[in-house]
C-alpha positions in Angstrom: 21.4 -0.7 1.4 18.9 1.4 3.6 16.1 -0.3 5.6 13.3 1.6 6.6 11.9 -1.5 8.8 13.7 -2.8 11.1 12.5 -6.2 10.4 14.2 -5.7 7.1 17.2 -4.3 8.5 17.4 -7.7 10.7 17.0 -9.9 7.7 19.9 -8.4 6.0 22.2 -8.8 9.0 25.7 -11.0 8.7 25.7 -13.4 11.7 27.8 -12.9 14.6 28.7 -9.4 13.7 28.2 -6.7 15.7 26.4 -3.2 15.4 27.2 0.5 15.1 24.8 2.7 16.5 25.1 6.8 15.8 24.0 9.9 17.4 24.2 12.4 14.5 24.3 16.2 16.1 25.4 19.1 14.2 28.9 19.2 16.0 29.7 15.7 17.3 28.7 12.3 16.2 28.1 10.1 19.7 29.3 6.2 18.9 28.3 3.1 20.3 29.1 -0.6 19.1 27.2 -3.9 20.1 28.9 -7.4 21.0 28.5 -9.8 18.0 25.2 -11.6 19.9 23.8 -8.3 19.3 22.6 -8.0 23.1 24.0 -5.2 24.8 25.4 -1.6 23.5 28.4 -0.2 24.6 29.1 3.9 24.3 32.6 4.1 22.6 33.3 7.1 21.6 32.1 10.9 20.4 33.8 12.3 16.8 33.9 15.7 16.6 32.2 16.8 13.0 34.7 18.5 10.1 33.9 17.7 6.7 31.5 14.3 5.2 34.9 12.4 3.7 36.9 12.9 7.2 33.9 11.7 9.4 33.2 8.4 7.0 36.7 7.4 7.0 36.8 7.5 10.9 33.4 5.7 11.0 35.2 3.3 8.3 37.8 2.6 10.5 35.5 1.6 13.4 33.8 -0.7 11.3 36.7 -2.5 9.3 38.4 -2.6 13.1 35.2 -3.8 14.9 33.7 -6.2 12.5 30.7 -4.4 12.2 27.9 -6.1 9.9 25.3 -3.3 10.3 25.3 0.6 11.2 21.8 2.1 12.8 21.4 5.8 12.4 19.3 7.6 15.5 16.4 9.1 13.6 15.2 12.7 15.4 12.0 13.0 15.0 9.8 15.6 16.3 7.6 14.9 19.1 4.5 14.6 17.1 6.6 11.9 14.7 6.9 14.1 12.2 10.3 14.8 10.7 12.3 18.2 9.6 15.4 19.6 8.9 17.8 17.5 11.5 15.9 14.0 9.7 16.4 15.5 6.5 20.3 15.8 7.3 20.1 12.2 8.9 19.1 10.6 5.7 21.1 12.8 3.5 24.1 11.4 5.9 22.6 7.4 5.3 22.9 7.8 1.6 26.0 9.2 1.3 27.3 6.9 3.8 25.2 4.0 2.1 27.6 4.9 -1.2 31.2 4.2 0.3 30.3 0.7 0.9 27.6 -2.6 1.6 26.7 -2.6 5.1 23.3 -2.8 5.7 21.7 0.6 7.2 18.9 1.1 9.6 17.3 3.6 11.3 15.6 4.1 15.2 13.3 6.7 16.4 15.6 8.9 18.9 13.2 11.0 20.5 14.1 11.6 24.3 17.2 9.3 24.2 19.4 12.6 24.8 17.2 13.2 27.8 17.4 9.4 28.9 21.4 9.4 28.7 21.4 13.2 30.2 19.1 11.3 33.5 21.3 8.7 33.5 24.6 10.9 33.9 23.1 12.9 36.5 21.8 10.1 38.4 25.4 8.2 37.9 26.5 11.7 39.6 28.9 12.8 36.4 30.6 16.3 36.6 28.4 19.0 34.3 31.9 19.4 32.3 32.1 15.1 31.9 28.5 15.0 30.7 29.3 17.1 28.0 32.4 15.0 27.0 30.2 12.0 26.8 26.3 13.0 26.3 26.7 12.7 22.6 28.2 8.2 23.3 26.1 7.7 25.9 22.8 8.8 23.7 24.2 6.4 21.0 24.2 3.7 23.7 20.4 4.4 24.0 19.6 4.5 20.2 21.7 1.4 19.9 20.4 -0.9 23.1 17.1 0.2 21.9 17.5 -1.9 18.6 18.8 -4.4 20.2 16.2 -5.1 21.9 13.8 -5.0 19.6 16.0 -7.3 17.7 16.0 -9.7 20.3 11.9 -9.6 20.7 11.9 -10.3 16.6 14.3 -13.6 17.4 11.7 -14.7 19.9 8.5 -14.3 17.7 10.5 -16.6 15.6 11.7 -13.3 12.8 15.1 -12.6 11.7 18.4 -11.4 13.4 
């Protein structure tokens, strides 16, 4: 199922399982996973796009190999919050997804987390040709830690998750 709220998205949450958070670009996918208390995001890995079938089963194997109970998609919206053609393949990507099995699906505004992870690299002093490796992860992190958090406000007003 796809959640437009993340309230919702919280609520349909398995307990103690963690999260997958994705950076969808044209070329790579950047992956990051959660611990199963859902409180801090870990960059794992980036897939290099083929074909829809190819890039499911390795996200498939992730989650059966992870216990994941819930995949958030990073949702790149324009500045002005308005969405075109790269939200348009985001979704497109969710529903497809969305068909191959039941994990709940989410979604988190993305905007600037590519320049957030770039920052970070730069300031953690990475090589121009290791940024590039690991931009795509490390932007997942963000999307990923950024829902997490939110979760973990929700949990304190008392909401789900």
């Amino acid at each position: 199922m796809i959640y437009e709220d993340i309230t919702e998205f919280a609520a349909a949450l398995p307990p103690m399982q963690a999260l997958i958070g994705l950076d969808l670009g044209e070329k790579t996918i950047g992956v990051a996973v959660s611990d199963s208390f859902l409180s801090i995001a870990t960059p794992l890995e980036t897939v290099r796009r083929k074909k829809f079938g190819v890039d499911a089963a390795r996200l498939s194997e992730i989650i059966a190999d992870r216990r994941i109970g819930g995949l958030i998609l990073g949702l790149p919206r324009n500045m002005d919050g308005s969405e075109g053609a790269r939200c348009q393949s985001t979704r497109a990507f969710a529903r497809n997804f969305d068909r191959l099995g039941d994990i709940p699906i989410g979604y988190w505004d993305e905007r600037l987390s590519t320049v957030a992870a770039e920052r970070a690299l730069l300031e953690a002093d990475t090589s121009r040709k290791r940024r590039a490796e690991v931009i795509d992860h490390v932007a997942a992190g963000y999307i990923l830690q950024g829902v997490l958090d939110r979760l973990r406000v929700l949990r304190m007003q008392g909401g789900a998750a």
